[in-house]
PAKE-730502 format. One record per residue: residue number from 0; x, z, y of N, C-alpha, C, CB in turn. Coordinates in steps of 0.2 Angstrom, whole numbers, plus 5000, padded with zeros to 4 digits. Each point is the difference from the previous one (the first is absolute). Last residue first. Glycine has a CB too. Example, Ala and Ser with C-alpha at 12.3 -4.5 7.8 and 13.67 -1.06 7.14 Angstrom:
    k   n_x   n_z   n_y  ca_x  ca_z  ca_y   c_x   c_z   c_y  cb_x  cb_z  cb_y
    1  5064  5035  4989  5004  5001  5006  4996  5003  5005  5006  4990  4997
    0  4996  5010  4975  4996  5000  5006  5004  5000  5006  4991  5006  4994
This chain:
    k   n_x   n_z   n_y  ca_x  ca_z  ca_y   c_x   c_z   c_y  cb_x  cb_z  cb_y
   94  4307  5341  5002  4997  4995  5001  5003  4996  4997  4996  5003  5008
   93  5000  5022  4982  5003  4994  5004  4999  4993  5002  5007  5006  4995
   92  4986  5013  4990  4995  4998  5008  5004  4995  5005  4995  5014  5001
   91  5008  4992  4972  5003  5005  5004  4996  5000  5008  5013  4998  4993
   90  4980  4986  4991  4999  5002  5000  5002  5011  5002  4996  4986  4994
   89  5012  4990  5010  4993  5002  5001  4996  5006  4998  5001  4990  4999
   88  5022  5004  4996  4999  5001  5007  4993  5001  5001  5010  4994  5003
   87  4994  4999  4976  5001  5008  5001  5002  5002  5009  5005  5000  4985
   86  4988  4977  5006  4997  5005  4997  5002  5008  5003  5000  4991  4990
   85  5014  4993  5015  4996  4999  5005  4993  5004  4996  5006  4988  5005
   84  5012  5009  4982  5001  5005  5007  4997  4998  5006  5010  5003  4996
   83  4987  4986  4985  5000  5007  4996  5002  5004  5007  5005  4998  4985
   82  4994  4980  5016  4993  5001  4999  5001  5007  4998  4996  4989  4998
   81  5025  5002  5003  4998  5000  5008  4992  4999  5000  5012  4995  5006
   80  5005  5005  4972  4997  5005  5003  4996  5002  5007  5008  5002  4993
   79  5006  4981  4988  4994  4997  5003  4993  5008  5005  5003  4987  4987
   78  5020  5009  4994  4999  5003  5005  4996  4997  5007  5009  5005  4994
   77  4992  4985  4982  5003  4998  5007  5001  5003  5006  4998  4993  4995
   76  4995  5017  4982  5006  4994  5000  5002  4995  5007  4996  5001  4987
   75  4986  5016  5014  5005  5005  4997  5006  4995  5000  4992  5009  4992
   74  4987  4982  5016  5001  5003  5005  5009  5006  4997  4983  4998  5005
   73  5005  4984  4981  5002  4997  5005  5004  5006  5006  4990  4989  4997
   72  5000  5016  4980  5008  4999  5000  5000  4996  5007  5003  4998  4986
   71  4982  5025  5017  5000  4994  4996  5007  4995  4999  4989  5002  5005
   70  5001  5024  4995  5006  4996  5003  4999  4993  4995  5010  5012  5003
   69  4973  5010  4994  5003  4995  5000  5003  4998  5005  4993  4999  4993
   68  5003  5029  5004  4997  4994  5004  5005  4993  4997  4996  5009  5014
   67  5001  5018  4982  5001  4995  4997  5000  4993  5004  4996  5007  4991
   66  4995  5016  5014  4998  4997  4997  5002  4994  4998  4996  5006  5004
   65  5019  5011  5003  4994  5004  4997  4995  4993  4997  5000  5013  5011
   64  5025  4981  4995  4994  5003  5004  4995  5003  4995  5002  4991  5010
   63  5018  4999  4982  5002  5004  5004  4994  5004  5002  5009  4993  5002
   62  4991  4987  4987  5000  5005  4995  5001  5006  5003  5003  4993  4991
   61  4992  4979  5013  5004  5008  5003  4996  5008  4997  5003  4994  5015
   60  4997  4976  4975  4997  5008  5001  5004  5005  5004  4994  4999  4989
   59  5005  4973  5006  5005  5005  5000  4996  5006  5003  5010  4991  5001
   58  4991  4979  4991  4996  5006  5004  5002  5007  4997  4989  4993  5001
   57  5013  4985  4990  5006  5001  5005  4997  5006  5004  5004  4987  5001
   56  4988  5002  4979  4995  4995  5010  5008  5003  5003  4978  5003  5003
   55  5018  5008  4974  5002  4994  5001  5001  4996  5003  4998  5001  4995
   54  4992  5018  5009  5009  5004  4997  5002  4991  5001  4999  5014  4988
   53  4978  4990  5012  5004  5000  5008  5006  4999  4999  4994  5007  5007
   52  4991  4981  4975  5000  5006  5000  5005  5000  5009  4999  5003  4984
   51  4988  4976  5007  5007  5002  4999  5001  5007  5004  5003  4987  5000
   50  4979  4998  4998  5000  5003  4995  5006  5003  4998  4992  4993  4998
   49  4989  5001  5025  5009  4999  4996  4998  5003  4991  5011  5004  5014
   48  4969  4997  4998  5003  4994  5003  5006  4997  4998  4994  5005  5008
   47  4995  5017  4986  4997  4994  4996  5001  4994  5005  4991  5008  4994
   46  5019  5013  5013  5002  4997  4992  4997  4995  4998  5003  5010  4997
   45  5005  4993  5027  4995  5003  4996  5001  4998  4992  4992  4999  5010
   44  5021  5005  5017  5001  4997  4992  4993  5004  4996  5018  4999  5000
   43  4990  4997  5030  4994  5002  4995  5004  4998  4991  4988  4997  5013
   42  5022  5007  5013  5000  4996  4994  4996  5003  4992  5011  4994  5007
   41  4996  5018  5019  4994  4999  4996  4999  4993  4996  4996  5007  5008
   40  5024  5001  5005  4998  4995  5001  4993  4999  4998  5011  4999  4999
   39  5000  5021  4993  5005  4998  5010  4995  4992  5000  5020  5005  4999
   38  4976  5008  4980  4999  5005  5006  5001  4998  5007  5004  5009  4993
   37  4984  4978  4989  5009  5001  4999  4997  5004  5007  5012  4989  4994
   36  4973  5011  4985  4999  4996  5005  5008  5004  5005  4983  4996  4998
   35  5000  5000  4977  5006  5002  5002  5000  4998  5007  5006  5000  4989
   34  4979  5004  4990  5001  4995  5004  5002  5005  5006  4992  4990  4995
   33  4998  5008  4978  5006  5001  5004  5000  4996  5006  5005  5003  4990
   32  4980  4998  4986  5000  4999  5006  5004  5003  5003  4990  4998  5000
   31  5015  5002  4975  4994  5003  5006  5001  4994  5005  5001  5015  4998
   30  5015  4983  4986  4996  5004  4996  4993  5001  5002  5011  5005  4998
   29  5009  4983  5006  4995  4996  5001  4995  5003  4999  5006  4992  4999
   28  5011  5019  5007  4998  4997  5006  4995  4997  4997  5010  4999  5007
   27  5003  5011  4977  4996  5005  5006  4997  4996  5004  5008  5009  5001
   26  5005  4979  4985  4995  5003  4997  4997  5003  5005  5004  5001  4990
   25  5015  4994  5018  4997  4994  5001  4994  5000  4997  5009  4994  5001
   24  5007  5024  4998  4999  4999  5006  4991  4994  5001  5017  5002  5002
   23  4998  5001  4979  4994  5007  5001  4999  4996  5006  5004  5013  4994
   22  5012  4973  5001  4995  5000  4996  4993  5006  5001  5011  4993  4992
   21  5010  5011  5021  4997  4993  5002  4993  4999  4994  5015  4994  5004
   20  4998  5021  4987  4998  5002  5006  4995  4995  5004  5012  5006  5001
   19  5001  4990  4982  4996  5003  4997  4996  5001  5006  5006  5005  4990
   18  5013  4986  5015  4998  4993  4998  4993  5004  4996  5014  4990  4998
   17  5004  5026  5010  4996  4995  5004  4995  4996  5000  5008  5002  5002
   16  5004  5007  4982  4997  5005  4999  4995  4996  5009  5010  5012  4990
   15  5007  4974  4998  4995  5004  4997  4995  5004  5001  5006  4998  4995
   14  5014  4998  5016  4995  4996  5000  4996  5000  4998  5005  4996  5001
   13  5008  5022  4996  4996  4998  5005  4998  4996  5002  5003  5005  5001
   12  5010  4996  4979  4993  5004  5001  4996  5001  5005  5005  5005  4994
   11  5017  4982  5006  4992  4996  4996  4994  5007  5000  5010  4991  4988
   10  5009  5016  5020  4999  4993  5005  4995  4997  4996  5012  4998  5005
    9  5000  5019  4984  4995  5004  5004  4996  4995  5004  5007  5010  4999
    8  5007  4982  4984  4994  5001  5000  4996  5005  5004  5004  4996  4990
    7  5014  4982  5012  5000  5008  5002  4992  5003  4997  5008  4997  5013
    6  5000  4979  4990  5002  5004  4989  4998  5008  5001  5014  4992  4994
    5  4977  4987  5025  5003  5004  5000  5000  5004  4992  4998  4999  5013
    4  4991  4985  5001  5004  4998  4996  5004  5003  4998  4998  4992  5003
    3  4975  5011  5008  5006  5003  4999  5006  4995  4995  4992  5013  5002
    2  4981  4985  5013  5005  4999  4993  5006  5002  5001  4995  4990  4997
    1  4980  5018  5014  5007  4999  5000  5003  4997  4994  4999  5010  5007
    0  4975  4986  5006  5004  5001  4994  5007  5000  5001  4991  4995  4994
């Protein structure tokens, strides 16, 4: 949840409009079965274990690639990447 102290109303709309978001977010998740898993570290998030949607956990989508792949908050917020490039040396053939 964002709180704003701000009289600015474009600054209140987007709190607003965030704070909507977040709330879709957290429906969706509890909507179905979901279960997510981080592309550099394999940390598994299920839905019927948390109830706390990915958006909220700190978790983060690349939107860049064809399939999307989850960024978890440990490996994205503490750049925690020497499982992600040992991933991908392996699978280049490198030793």
């Amino acid at each position: 949840m964002i709180i704003t102290f701000s009289n600015n109303p474009i600054d209140r709309f987007r709190c607003w409009l965030s704070n909507k978001y977040e709330d879709l977010t957290q429906f969706r998740w509890q909507l179905k079965h979901h279960r997510i898993e981080c592309h550099i570290c394999g940390e598994v998030l299920d839905s019927t274990e948390t109830k706390f949607s990915p958006e909220q956990c700190g978790w983060k989508r690349i939107r860049k690639q064809w399939y999307k792949p989850w960024i978890c908050h440990a490996c994205l917020g503490h750049r925690d990447f020497k499982p992600y490039i040992k991933m991908i040396d392996g699978q280049e053939g490198n030793p």
